[in-house]
N, C-alpha and C positions, 0 to 999 in steps of 0.2 A: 504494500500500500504506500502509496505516494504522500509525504507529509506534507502539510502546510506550515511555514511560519505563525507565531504565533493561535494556531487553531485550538479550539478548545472540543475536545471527543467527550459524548459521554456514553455508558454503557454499564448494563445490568452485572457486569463481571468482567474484571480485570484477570488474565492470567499472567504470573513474571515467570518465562521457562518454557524452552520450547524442545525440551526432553519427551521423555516418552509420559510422565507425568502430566505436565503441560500441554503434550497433545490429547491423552485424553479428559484430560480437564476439562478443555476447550471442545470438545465432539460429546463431549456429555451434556455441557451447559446447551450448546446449540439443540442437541435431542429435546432437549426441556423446554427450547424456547427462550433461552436467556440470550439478547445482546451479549457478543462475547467480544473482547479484544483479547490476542493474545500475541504478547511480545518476546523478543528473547535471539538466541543463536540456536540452530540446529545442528552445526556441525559435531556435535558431543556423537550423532548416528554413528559419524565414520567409525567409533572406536566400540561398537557396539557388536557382538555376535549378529543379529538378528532372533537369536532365540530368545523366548520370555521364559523366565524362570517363576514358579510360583515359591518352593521350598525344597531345596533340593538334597541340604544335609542339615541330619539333628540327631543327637547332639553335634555337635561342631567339634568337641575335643575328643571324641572319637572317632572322627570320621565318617558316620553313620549317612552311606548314601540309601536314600527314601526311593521305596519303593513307589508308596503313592505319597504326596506331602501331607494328607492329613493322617499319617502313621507317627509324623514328628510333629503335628500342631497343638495339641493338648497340653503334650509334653512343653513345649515352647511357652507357650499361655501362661503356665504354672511357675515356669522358674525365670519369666522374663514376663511378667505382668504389664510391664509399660512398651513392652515391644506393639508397634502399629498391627501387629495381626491378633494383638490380644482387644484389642476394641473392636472386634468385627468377627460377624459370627459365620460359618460356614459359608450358609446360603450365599449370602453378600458377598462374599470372593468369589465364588463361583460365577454368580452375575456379572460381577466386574469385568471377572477375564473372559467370561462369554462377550461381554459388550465389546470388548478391544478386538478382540476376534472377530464381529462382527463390525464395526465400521474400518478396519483394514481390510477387509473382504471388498468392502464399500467401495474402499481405493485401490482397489485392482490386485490386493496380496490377498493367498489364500494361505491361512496356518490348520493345523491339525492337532487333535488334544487324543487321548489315548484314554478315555473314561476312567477319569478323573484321579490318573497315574503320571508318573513320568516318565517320559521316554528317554532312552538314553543314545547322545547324539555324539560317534564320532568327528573329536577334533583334528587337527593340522599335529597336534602333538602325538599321536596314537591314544589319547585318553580318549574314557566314555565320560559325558556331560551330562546330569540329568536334566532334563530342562519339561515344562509345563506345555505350552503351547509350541508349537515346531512350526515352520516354512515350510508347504509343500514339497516344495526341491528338496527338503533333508529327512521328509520323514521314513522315505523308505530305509535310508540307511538303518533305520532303531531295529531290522531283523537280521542283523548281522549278529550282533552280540550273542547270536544263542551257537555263535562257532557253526553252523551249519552248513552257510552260503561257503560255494563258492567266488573269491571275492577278484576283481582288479579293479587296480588303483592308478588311474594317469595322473599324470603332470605335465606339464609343459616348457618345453627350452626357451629358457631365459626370463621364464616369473619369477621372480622374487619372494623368496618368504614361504617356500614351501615345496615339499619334498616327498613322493609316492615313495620312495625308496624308505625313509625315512618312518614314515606310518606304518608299511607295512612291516620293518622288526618290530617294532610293537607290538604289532598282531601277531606276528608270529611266535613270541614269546609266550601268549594266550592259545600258543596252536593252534592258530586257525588258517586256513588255507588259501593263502593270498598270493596273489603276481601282480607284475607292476609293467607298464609301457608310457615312455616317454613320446609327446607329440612336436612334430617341427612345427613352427607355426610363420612359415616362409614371410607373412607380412609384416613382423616384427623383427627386428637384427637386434644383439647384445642383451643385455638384460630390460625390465620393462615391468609397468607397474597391473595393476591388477584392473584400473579403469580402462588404459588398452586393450586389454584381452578379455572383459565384460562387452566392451563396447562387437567385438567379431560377433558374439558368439546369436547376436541378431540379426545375421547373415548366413542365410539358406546356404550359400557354396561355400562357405565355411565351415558351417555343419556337414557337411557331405564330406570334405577331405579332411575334414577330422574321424567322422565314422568311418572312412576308408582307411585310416592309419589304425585306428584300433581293429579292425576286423582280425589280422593277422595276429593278435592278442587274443582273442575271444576265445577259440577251443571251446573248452566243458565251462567256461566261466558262467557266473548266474547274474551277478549284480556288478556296475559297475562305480566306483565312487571318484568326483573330480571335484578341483578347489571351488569354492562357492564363487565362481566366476563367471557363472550361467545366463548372462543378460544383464541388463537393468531393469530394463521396463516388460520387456517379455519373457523372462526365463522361468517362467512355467511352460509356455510354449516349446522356449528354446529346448528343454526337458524333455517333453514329449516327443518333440521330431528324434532326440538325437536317440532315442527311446526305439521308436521306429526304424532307425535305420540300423543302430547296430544290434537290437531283439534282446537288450539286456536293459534289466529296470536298473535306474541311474539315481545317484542320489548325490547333493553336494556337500564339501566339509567344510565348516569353518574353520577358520584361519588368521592370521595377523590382520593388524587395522594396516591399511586404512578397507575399511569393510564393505562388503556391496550387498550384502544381505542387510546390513546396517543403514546404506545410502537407499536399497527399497524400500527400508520402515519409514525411512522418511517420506518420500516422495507418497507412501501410502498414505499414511496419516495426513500429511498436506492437500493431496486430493479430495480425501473424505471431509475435512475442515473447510476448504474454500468451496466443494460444493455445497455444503452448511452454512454460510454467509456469515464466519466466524470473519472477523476483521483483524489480519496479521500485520504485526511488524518486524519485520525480520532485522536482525542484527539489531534492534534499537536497544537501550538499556534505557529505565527509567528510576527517577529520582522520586521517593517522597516528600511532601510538600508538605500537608494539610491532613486533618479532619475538617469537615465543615458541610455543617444543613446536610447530616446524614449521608454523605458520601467522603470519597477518599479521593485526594488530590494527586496527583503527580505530574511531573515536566518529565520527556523527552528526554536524554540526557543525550548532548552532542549537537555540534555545530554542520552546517547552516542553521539547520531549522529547529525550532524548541516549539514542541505542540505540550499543550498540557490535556491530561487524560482525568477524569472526574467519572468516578467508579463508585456502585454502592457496594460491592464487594471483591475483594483481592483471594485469588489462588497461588498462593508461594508457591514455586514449584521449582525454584531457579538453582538446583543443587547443590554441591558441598565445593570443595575447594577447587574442581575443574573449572566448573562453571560459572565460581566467582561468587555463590550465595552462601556460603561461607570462606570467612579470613583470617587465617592466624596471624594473631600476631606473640610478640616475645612471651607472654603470658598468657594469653587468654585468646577466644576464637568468638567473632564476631558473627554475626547475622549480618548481611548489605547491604538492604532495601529497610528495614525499621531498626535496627540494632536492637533486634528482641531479643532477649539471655538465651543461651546457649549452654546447655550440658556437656559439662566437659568434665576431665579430672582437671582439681585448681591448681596442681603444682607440673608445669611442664615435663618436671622430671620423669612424671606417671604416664606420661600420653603413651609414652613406647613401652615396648617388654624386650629386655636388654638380650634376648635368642629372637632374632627377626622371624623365625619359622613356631614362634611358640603357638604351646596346642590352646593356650588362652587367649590366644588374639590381641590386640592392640588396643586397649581402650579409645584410643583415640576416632577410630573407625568405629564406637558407637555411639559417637559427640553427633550433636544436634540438637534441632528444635523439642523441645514436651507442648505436649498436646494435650485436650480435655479427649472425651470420647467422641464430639465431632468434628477433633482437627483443627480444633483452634486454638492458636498458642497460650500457655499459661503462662503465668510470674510465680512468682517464690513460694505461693501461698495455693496455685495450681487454680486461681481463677482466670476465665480468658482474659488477656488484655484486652481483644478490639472482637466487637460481636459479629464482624463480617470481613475478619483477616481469617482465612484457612492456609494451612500449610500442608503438602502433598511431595511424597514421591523421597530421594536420597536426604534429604535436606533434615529428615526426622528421627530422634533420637535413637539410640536401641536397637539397631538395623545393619547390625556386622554382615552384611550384603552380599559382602565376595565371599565372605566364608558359609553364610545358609544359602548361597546361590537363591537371592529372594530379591534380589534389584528390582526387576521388570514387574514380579510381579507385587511389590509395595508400592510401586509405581503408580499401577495401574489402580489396583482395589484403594489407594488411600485418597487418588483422584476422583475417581469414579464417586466414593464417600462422601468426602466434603465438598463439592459439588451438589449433592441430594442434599445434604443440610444445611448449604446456604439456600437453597429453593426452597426447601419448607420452611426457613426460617422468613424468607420474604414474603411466601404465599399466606402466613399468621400474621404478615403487619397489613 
């Protein structure tokens, strides 16, 4: 969206974050009917899997990979009572992650959920991933694990960052029966990044003398698996032709950033938002101003132009230190848009655990915002500060992320949340 100088916008809901929180914030408020703006950076995608995790290990100091995640939620609930999935009851996650599922569908991505388990997704490192919702293009891979498939595994001269040779000791160290073939990919010379070689792969004669270089691979093989480089905008298609042509169901791996399975969730969610008449600012950051006459003020932040934005309610969603919605600094870790108190240990010296690999994890990775039970920040005394500030997605306390493999899906369910209760809390005034 095009700003104006001095313009003044107003709207039934502010989002700061154009994460996967922030997008579905924004695609929930518009479902409801709410005026939505929603500001921020997206490029956080590139560095994203593309897989949504709901709960993927619990406990965490065991290593306990989940078979279904609500095998570890109880247990979670009880001994981390302020964790964001201990405010929210089954059903309600469920729905969440159906709705996410459902308006990425909207925007031309199709995922796959495995009744109400997880699937587990070979990586670029020869690990299995457990993950919640899957990308079409991966989910065939989750029947390998049971050692059965016959498996090969291509790669490509001159990608970067990733290696069929490499995957496959892994595999085979689990016995399973793996070959590997490397593809010339004549249009490319030397090394090359991963947006090159998405960009072919929506190219019919492409497909074709790539399935002619694997044919001489194929023999007894049953399933094929290749880096998640399968299109941009079309590789579910791209999947199927190449499906067709070599008679081997195909599935892709994730891998290093910069990510294309990551750059499709974006481009999904953006399609399903601006067909929703959600009004975006891309790259903008915003400054708070004001309360006043029941709304929340903000300017633009950045030159030329400074619009100010006049919201009756705000969705936090602008996340932890990547993304600039939290900051440390020598002692303490800041919030960036209200400077609202932040959970943290007080004495620096505690944020880390002096074994980088310890099975306790880092305190500092469960700093963040506290919350009441609908998402809205509290003070010292655990009353909300502001009746229509909600905070959603990494940005919330309690949420050791990388280690419960639970990002995407705190994401989504804590969006999806506070969303519903600033709408019924508007539809009672």
């Amino acid at each position: 969206m095009n700003l104006k100088n001095n313009a003044t916008i107003s709207c039934d809901l502010l989002v700061i974050g154009s994460g996967i929180a922030g997008m579905v914030a924004a695609a929930r408020a518009a479902s409801l009917g709410l005026d939505t703006v929603l500001t921020g950076s997206s490029s956080g995608f590139f560095l994203t899997s593309g897989l949504l995790d709901f709960l993927g290990v619990y406990p965490v100091e065991s290593s306990q990979v989940l078979e279904s995640p609500f095998n570890g939620l109880d247990q979670l609930r009880k001994q981390n009572p302020d964790h964001p999935y201990s405010k929210i009851d089954n059903k309600t996650i469920l729905e969440s992650l159906d709705f996410t599922a459902r308006i990425l569908s909207s925007g031309g991505l199709e995922y796959s959920s495995a009744k109400n388990t997880n699937v587990n997704i070979l990586t670029s490192a020869g690990t299995f991933k457990p993950s919640f919702l899957v990308p079409q293009t991966m989910i065939k891979g989750s029947s390998i694990g049971s050692g059965k498939k016959k498996i090969l595994l291509a790669d490509f001269k001159g990608l970067k960052g990733y290696s069929a040779a490499l995957i496959a000791q892994a595999l085979k160290r689990r016995h399973m029966d793996v070959t590997t073939v490397t593809i010339q990919v004549p249009q490319l010379t030397g090394d090359f990044n991963v947006m090159r070689m998405a960009a072919l792969f929506e190219d019919d004669a492409f497909l074709h003398r790539t399935a002619k270089q694997i044919e001489s691979s194929v023999q007894d093989r049953e399933i094929l698996g290749l880096p998640a480089v399968c299109g941009i905008h079309n590789s579910q298609d791209s999947m199927k032709k190449l499906e067709n042509l070599t008679g081997l169901d195909c599935f892709e791996i994730p891998g290093l950033p910069p990510s294309i399975p990551g750059l499709r969730l974006k481009n999904a969610f953006e399609t399903h938002i601006l067909k929703n008449k959600v009004r975006v600012f891309n790259n903008v950051k915003v400054a708070f101003t004001a309360f006043e006459n029941e709304q929340i003020l903000f300017t633009t932040d950045g030159e030329p132009f400074r619009t100010q934005i006049a919201a009756k309610g705000v969705i936090l969603a602008s996340g932890r230190f990547p993304g600039r919605g939290l900051a440390a600094h020598r002692e303490v870790i800041r919030e960036t848009v209200f400077d609202i108190p932040v959970y943290h240990p007080q004495q620096r010296s505690l944020w880390y655990q002096l074994d980088f690999f310890s099975p306790q994890g880092h305190p500092v990775n469960r700093a963040g915002i506290l919350t009441d039970s609908d998402f809205r920040p509290v003070d010292k005394t655990c009353q909300p500060l502001c009746e229509n500030v909600y905070a959603a997605g990494s940005i919330l306390a309690h949420n050791d992320w990388t280690r419960l493999k639970s990002g995407a899906g705190v994401s989504c369910v804590s969006a999806f949340c506070a969303v519903n209760h600033f709408h019924a809390r508007k539809k009672i005034k």
